[in-house]
C-alpha positions in Angstrom: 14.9 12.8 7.1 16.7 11.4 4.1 13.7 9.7 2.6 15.9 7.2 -0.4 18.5 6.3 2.6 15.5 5.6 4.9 13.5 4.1 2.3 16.7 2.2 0.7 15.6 -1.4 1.1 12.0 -1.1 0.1 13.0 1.0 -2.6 15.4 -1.6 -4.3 12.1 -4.5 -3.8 10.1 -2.9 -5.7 12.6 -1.6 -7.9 13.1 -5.4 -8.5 9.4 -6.1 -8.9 9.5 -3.1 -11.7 12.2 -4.6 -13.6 10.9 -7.6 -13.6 7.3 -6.4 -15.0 9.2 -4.1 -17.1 11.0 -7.3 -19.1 7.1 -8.2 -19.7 6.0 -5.4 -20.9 8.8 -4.7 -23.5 7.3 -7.7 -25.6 3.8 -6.1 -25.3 2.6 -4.3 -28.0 0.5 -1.6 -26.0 1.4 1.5 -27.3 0.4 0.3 -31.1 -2.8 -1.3 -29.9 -3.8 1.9 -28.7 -3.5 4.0 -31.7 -6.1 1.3 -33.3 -3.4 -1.6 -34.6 -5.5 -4.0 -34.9 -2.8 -7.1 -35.2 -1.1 -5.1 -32.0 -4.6 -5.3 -29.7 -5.1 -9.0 -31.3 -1.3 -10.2 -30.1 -2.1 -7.7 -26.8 -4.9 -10.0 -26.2 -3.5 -13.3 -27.2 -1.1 -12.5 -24.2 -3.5 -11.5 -22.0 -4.8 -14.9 -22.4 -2.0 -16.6 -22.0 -2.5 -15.1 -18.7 0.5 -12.7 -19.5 -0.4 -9.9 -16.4 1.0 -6.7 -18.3 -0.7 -7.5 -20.7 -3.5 -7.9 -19.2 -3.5 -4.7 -17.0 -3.3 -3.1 -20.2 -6.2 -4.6 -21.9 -8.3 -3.3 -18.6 -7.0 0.1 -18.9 -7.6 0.3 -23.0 -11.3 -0.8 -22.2 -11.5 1.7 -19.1 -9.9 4.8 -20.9 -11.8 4.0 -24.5 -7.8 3.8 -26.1 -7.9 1.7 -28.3 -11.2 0.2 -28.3 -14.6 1.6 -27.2 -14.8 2.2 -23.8 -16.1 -1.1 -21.8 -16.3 -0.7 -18.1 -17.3 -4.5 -17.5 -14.4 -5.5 -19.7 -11.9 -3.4 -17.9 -13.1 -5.2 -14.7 -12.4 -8.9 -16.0 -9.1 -7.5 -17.6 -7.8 -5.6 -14.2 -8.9 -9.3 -12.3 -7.0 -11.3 -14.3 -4.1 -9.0 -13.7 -5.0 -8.3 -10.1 -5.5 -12.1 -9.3 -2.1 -13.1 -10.5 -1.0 -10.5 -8.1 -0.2 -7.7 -10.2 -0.4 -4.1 -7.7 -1.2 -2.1 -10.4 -4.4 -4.4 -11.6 -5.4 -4.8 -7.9 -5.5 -1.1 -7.5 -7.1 -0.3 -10.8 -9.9 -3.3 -10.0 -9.9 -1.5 -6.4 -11.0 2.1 -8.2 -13.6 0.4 -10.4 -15.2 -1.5 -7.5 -15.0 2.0 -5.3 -17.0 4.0 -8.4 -19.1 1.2 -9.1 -17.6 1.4 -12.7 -18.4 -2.0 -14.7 -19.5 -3.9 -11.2 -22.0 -3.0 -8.6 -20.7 -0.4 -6.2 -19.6 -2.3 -3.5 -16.7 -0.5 -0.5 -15.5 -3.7 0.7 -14.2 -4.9 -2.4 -12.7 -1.7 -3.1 -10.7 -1.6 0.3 -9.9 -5.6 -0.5 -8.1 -4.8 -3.4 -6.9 -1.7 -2.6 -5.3 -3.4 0.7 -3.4 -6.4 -1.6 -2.4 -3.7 -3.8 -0.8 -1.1 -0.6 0.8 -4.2 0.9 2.8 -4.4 -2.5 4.4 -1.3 -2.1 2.6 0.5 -4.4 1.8 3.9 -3.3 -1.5 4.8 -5.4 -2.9 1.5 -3.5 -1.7 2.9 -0.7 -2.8 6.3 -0.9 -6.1 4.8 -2.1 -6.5 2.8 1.2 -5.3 5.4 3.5 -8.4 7.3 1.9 -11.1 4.6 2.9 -9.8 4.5 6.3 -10.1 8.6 6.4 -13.6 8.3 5.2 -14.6 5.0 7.1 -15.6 3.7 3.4 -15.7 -0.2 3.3 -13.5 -0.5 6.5 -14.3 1.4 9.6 -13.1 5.3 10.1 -9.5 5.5 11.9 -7.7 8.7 11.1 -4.7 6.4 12.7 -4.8 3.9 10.0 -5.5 6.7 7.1 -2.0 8.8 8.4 -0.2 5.1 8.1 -1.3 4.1 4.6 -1.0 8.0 3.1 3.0 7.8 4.8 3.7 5.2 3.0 2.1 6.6 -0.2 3.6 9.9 0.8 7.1 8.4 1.5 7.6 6.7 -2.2 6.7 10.6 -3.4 3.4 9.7 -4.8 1.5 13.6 -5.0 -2.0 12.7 -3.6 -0.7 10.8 -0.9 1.5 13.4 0.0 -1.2 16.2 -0.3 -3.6 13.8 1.7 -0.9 13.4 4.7 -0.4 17.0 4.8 -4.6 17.7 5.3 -4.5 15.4 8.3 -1.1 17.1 10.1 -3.0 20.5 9.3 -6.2 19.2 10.9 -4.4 17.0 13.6 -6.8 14.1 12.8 -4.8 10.4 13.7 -1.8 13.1 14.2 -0.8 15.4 16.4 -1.7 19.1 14.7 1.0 20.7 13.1 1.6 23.1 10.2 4.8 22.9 9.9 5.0 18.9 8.8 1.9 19.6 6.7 3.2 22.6 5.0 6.2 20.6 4.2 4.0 17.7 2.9 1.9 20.1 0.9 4.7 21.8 -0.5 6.4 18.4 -1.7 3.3 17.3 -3.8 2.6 21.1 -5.2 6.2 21.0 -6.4 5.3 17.8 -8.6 2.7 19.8 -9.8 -0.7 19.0 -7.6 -3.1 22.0 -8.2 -4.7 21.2 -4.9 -1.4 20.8 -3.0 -0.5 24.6 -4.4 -4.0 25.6 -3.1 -3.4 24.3 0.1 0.3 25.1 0.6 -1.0 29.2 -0.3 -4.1 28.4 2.1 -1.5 27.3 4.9 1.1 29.9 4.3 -1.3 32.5 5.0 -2.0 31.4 8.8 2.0 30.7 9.2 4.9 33.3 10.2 7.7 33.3 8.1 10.0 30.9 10.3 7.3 28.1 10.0 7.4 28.6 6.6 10.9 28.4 6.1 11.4 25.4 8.1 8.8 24.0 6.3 10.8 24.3 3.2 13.5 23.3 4.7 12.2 20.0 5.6 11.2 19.6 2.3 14.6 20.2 0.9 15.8 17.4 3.0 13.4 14.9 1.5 14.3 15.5 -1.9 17.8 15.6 -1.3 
């Protein structure tokens, strides 16, 4: 299970896709707009205007985080659309979360799962991990474990933490998955090594229902995916 040879051609797309917003972003000025430049936020803004998208998705997340400016949830949502409807995955998800909270529009499921889905079908795992979690809740879209497992994979797959800590819950509870601790261990263990407090909880949680074996295989498997 050699995840970067299995992974190889998606990988490089997107790798593609992050160069290219990555030769954007090095002529925006976000990181001095954020510690109050005010000709930085004014040239941040003139770009987002211009209907430059990196710029844009950072305008949203200076007005959702208060960095910068004071905090403006409805700004952040016409910021994150601008981005989001140029097809930016980053401003889709981000638009996706707001819409999901009801932060700065009215609450409303569909649109979350909407953007979330333009956002997964990108590539980009926190969209995906974001969709597979309406489909585990049947929030805006109806519940099918089958379809949660799919999207938190994919998530999972590109190394993203809560998608991998979200794939391992459903192989420990067998829901849109045949149960198995082993696999879920291994998925648990993966994200708690990045750091995820709730993956270590899990992962201790798990290893005290497992033998020994399971457990190594489980880290053995997990060994394989990094390497």
């Amino acid at each position: 299970m050699k995840l970067f040879k299995k992974l190889g051609l998606m990988l490089l797309m997107l790798v593609m896709v992050m160069v290219a917003q990555a030769q954007q972003s090095a002529a925006v000025p976000y990181e001095a707009a954020i510690k109050g430049d005010k000709a930085a936020f004014a040239q941040l803004k003139t770009l987002g205007n211009k209907g430059h998208i990196v710029a844009q998705f950072a305008l949203g997340f200076m007005y959702e985080r208060g960095e910068g400016v004071p905090k403006d949830s409805a700004q952040a949502v016409a910021w994150y659309r601008k981005s989001a409807e140029q097809g930016n995955a980053r401003g889709q998800s981000n638009l996706g979360a707001m819409y999901a909270r009801g932060d700065g529009v009215p609450k409303d499921a569909v649109q979350a799962v909407f953007w979330y889905r333009k956002s997964a079908e990108q590539g980009y795992a926190w969209g995906q991990s974001k969709l597979g979690n309406m489909y585990a809740n049947g929030n805006g879209v109806p519940k099918d474990a089958v379809q949660a497992v799919f999207w938190y994979r994919k998530s999972a797959e590109q190394g993203n933490a809560w998608g991998q800590n979200s794939l391992g819950a459903m192989y420990e509870n067998g829901n849109g998955v045949p149960k198995d601790l082993v696999i879920a261990y291994m998925w648990q263990h993966l994200a708690a090594y990045q750091g995820y407090e709730t993956a270590k909880r899990a992962r201790e949680a798990l290893g005290k229902i497992m033998t020994s074996a399971q457990i190594a295989e489980a880290q053995r498997l997990s060994y394989e995916v990094i390497l």
